[in-house]
C-alpha positions as CSV (number, residue, x, y, z in Angstrom):
1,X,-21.9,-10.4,-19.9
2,X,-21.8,-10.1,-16.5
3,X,-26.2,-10.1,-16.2
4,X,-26.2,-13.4,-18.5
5,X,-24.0,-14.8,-15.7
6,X,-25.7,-13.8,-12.5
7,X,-29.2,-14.3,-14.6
8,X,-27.3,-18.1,-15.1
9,X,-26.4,-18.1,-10.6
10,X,-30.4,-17.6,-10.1
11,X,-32.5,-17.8,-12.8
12,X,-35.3,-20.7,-13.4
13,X,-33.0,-23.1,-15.6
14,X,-30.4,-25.0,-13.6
15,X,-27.1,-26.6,-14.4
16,X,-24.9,-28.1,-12.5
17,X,-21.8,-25.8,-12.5
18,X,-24.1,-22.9,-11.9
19,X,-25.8,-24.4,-8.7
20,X,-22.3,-25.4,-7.5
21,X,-21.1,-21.7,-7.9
22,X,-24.2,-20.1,-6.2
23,X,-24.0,-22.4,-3.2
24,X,-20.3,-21.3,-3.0
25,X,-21.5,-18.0,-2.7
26,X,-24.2,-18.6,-0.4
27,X,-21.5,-20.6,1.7
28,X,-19.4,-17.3,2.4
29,X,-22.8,-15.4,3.4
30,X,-23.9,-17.7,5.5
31,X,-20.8,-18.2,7.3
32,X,-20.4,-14.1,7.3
33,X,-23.7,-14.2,9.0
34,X,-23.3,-16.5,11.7
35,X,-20.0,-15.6,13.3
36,X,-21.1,-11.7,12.7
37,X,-24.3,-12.6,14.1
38,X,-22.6,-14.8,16.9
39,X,-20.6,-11.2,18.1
40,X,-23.9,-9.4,17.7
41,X,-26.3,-11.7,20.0
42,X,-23.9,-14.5,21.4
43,X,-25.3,-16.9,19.6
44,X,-24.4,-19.0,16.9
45,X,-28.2,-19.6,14.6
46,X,-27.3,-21.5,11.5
47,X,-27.3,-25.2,13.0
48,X,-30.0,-26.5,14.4
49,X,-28.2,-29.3,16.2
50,X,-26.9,-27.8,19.3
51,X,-30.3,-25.1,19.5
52,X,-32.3,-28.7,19.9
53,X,-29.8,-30.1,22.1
54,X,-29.5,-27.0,24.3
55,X,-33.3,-26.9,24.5
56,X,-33.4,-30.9,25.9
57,X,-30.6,-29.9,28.3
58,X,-32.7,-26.6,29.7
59,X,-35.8,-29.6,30.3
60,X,-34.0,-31.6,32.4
61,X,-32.0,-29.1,34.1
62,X,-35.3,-27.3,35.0
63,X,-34.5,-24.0,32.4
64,X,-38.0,-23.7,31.3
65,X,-37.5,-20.2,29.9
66,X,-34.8,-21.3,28.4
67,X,-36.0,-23.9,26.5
68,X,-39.0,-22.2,25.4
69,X,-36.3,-19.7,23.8
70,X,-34.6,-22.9,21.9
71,X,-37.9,-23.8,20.6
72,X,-39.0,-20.5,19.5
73,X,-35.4,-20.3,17.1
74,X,-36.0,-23.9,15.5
75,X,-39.8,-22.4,14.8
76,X,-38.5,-20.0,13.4
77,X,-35.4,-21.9,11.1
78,X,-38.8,-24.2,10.3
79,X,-40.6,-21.1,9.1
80,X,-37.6,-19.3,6.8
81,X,-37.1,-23.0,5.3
82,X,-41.0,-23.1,4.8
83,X,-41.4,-19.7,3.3
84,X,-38.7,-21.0,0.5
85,X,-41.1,-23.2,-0.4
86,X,-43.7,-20.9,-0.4
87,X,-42.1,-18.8,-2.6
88,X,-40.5,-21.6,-5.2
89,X,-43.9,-22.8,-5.5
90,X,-46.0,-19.5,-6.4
91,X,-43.6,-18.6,-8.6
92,X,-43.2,-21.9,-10.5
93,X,-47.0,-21.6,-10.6
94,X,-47.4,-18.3,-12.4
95,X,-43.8,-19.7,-14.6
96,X,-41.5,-17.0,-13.2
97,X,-38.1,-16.6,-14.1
98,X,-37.2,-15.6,-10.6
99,X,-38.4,-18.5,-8.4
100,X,-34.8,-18.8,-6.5
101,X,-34.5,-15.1,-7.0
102,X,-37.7,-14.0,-4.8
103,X,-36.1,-15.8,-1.4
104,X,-32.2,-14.0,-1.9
105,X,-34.1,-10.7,-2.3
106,X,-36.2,-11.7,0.7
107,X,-32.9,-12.4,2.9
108,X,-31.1,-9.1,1.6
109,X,-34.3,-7.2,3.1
110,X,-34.5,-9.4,6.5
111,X,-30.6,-8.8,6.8
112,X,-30.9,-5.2,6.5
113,X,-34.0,-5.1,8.7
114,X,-31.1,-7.1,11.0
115,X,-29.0,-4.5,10.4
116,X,-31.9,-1.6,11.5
117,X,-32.7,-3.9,15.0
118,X,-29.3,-4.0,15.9
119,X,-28.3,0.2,15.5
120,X,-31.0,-0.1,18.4
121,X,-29.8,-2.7,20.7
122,X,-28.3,-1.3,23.3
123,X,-31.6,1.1,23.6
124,X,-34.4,-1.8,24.4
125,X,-31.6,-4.9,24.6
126,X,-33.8,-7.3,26.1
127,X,-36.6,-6.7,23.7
128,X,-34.3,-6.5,20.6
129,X,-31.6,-9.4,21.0
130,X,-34.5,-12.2,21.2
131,X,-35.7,-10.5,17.9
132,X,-32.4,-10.7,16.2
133,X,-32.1,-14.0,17.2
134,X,-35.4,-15.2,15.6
135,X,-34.7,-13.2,12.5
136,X,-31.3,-14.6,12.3
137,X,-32.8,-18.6,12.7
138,X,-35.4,-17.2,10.1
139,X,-32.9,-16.5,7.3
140,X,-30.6,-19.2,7.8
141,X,-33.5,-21.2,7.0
142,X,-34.5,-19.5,4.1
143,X,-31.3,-19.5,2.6
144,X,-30.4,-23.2,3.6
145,X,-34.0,-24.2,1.8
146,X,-32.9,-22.4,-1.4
147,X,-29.9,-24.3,-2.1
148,X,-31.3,-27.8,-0.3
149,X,-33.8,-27.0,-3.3
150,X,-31.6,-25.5,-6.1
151,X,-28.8,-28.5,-5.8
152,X,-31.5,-31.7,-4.6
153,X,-29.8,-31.6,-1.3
154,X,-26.2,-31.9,-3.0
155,X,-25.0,-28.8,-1.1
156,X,-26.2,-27.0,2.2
157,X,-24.6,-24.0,3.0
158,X,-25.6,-22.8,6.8
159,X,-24.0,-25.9,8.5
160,X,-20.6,-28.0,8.2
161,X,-21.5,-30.8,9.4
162,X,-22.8,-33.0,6.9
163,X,-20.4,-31.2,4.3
164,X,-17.4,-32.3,6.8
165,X,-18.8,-35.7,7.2
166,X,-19.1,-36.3,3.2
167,X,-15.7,-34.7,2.9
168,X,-13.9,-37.6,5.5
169,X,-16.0,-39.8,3.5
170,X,-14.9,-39.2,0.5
171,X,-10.6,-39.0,1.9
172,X,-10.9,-42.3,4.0
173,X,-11.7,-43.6,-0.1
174,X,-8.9,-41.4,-1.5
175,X,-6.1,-42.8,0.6
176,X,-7.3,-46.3,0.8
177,X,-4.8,-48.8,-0.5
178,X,-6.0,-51.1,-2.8
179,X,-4.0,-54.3,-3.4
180,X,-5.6,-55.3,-6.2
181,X,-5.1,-51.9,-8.9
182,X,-7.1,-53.9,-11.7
183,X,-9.7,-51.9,-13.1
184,X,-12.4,-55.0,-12.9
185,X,-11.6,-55.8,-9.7
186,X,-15.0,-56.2,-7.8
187,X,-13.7,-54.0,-5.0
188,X,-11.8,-51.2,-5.6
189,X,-12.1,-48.2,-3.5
190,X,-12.2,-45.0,-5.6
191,X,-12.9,-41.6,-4.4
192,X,-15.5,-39.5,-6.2
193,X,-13.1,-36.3,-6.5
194,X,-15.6,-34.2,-7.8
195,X,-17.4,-34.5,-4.9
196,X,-14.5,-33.9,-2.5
197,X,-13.7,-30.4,-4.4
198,X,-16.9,-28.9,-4.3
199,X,-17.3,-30.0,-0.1
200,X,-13.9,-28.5,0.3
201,X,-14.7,-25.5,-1.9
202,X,-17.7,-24.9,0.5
203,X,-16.3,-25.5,3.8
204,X,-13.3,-22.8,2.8
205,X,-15.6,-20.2,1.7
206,X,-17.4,-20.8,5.1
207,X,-14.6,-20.6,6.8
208,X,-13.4,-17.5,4.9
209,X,-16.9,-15.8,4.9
210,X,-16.9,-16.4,9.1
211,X,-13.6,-14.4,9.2
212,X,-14.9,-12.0,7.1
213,X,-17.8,-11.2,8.5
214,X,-16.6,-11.4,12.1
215,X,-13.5,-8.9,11.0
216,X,-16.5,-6.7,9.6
217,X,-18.9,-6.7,12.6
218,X,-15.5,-5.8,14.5
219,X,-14.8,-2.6,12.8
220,X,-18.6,-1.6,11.8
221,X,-20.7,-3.0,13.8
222,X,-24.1,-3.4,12.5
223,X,-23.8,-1.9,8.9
224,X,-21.7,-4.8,8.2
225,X,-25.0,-6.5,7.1
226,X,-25.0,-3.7,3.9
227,X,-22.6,-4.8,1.7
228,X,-23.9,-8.3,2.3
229,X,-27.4,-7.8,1.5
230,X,-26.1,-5.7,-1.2
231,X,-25.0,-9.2,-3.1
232,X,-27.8,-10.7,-2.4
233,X,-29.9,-8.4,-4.6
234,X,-27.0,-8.5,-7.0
235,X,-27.7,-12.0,-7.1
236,X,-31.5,-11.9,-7.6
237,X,-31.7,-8.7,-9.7
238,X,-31.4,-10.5,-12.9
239,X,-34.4,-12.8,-13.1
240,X,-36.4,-10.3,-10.9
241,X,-35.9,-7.8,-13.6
242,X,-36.9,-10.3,-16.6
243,X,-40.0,-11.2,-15.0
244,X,-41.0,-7.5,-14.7
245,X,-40.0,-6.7,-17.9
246,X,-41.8,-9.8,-19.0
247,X,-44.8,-8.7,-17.5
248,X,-44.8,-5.0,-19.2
249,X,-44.6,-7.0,-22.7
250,X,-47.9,-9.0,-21.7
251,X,-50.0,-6.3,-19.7
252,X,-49.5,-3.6,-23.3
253,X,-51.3,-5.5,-25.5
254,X,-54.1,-5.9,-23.1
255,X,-54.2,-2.6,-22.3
256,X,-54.7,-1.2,-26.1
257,X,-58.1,-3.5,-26.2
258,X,-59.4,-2.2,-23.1
């Protein structure tokens, strides 16, 4: 029961309910990732907004090595967002069951390579904390991509700002009076309320994974990124594990007429 539904969170066919419920869950993660990764490198790497704002202001106040740093994190958002692609697009090409699947198992394995950087931070800190930044900018992109892709850009998961924006939208329409109740009338104001849920769903589990995960960094430190990346691979395991069982079925026949 509980692989048909995971295997329904990630696998190749997509409904609406199910993308909606994995980009809840990707919500929490990413918000447990960037507030835990905030505490670990003082930087916040899920929004590109202020990173390209910060790297305008470090131009034209003269921080040249400072800006060069800004860049280098959007490269490297760009890149995780690009690798999604990448992956999506191999494996829809060879008609794999575990073309969303392949990117979450990616980010469990960058997180707990995030995990591995930061046991040595204080050793080699200025070598180490530019790292974790990149890697950080590098999954948020990934994981941003997958659900951008999943839902046709209905939900994003890494930032708030777009889901807070739709979300005012949509309760400026809710509480608007209209004087003229009729049905017909040519302009009455009606809020899509499906739409409201789902943006408030995803801002509360963001909110609620941020606490989490700043709460876990807190106690643990760095092996707070386990249980994390743990769900992750929950989450792909499914589909990965039809696709290699799919692949055993095709490569025995061929092997009895070799």
């Amino acid at each position: 029961m509980a692989f048909h539904y995971l295997h329904r969170l990630t696998g190749r066919v997509r409904t609406r309910e199910a993308n909606r419920q994995l980009g809840g869950i990707l919500a929490f993660v990413a918000g447990a990732i960037n507030a835990g990764g905030y505490l670990a490198v003082q930087r916040y790497t899920s929004h590109m907004t202020g990173i390209v704002s910060a790297i305008a202001d470090d131009l034209a106040t003269g921080g040249f090595g400072l800006a060069i740093a800004g860049l280098a994190a959007l490269t490297s958002f760009v890149c995780g967002a690009a690798c999604t692609a990448l992956l999506i697009n191999w494996a829809r090409r060879r008609q794999l069951r575990s073309k969303y699947a392949l990117a979450l198992l990616l980010e469990a394995v960058l997180l707990l390579a995030f995990g591995l950087v930061g046991a040595h931070l204080s050793s080699f800190e200025h070598l180490l904390i530019p790292t974790a930044v990149l890697l950080l900018c590098f999954v948020m992109g990934l994981q941003n991509a997958i659900v951008t892709k999943i839902s046709r850009a209905e939900i994003r998961t890494t930032h708030m700002t777009g889901v807070i924006t739709d979300l005012g939208l949509e309760l400026g329409r809710l509480f608007y009076w209209n004087r003229n109740p009729d049905a017909n009338a040519i302009h009455v104001v009606r809020a899509n309320r499906d739409k409201l849920a789902i943006h408030a769903v995803v801002l509360g589990l963001f909110f609620f994974g941020g606490l989490s995960g700043a709460l876990a960094f807190k106690h643990f430190g760095f092996s707070a990124t386990i249980p994390i990346a743990c769900l992750l691979v929950v989450l792909a395991a499914p589909p990965l594990l039809l696709d290699l069982r799919h692949g055993r079925q095709i490569s025995r026949p061929l092997s009895r007429h070799s």
